[in-house]
Structures are given as structure tokens and as C-alpha cells.
N, C-alpha and C positions, 0 to 999 in steps of 0.2 A: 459613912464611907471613910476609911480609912487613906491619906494621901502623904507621900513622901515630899516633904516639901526641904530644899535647897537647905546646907547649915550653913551660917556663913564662918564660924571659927572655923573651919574645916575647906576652907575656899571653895568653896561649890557655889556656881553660877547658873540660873535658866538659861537657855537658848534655843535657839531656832533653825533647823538643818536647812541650808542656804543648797547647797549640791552634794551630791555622792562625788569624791575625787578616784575613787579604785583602793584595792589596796588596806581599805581596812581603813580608810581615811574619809572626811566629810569636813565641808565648811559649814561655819556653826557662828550665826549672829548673836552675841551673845548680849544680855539686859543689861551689861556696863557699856556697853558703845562698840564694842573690840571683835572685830570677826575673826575668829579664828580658827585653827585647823585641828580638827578634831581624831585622836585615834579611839578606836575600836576594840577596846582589850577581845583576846580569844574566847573566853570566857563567855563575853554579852556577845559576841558574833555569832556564836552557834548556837544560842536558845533566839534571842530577839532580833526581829527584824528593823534596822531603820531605814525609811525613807524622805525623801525633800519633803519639807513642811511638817515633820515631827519635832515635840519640844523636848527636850533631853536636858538633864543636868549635868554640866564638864566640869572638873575643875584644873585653871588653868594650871601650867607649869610654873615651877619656880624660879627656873633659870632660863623661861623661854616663854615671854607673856604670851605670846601669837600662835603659843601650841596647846593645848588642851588634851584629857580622859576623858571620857566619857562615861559615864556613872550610872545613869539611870533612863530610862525613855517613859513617857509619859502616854496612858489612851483617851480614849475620847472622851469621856465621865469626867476624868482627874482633871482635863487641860481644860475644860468648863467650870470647875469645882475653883480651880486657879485662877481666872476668872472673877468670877465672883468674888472671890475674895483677893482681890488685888496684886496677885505676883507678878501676873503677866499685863501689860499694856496693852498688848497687839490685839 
């Protein structure tokens, strides 16, 4: 099975969608400590769906640590495969 896992030269961080805010927006616990608030390019809005308790990859902003993209969402195979192999804690 083929799985996309987080780059970090690229600042991409696991996390964890905490609420839907509206909007195109989502809180996002992320594996550094840091909750943050996640936008939804248009793009991933209209093919993927997220909801609470899906693992995503953001990466955060440069000039805004508490804000985040969000890059990729993860399903149920991959977030077990991650798992096993150590990315996620949870």
C-alpha cells in the first residue's frame, strides 16, 4: 500500500481535526503541540470531504504559526498503516 506520509523540509505536520469552524475553516491538533486553524484550499473542498476526527496533513504558515493549509486528508487503511508504523501517537 502505497501512503503519503508528512515531508518535514517542506513543513508539513500530522494532525487531528478538533471542530469544523465554517467557512472553509477547521481546528487542527497538530503532533507539535500547537492547535491550530486550518484553511481548506478550494481545490481539496470540492473533491474531499473532512470531518472531526480525521488526520490531515497542514502545513503551518510562515508568518502566522496558529494558522495552517491543509494538504492532504488521510482514510481508514493509511491512518492504521501510520499507526503501525509510528507517525501518529493517538
Amino acid at each position: 500500500m502505497r501512503v503519503r506520509v508528512p515531508n518535514a523540509s517542506k513543513g508539513e505536520v500530522l494532525g487531528f481535526v478538533e471542530s469544523m469552524l465554517g467557512a472553509n475553516r477547521i481546528r487542527v491538533r497538530c503532533m507539535d503541540g500547537v492547535v491550530r486553524i486550518g484553511r481548506i484550499p478550494g481545490k481539496m473542498k470540492k473533491r474531499t470531504w473532512i470531518r472531526e476526527g480525521d488526520v490531515v496533513i497542514v502545513v503551518p504558515w510562515s508568518f502566522q504559526d496558529e494558522k495552517a493549509d491543509v494538504k492532504w486528508r488521510y482514510w481508514g487503511q493509511h491512518i492504521s498503516w501510520l499507526r503501525d508504523r509510528g507517525y501518529l501517537n493517538r
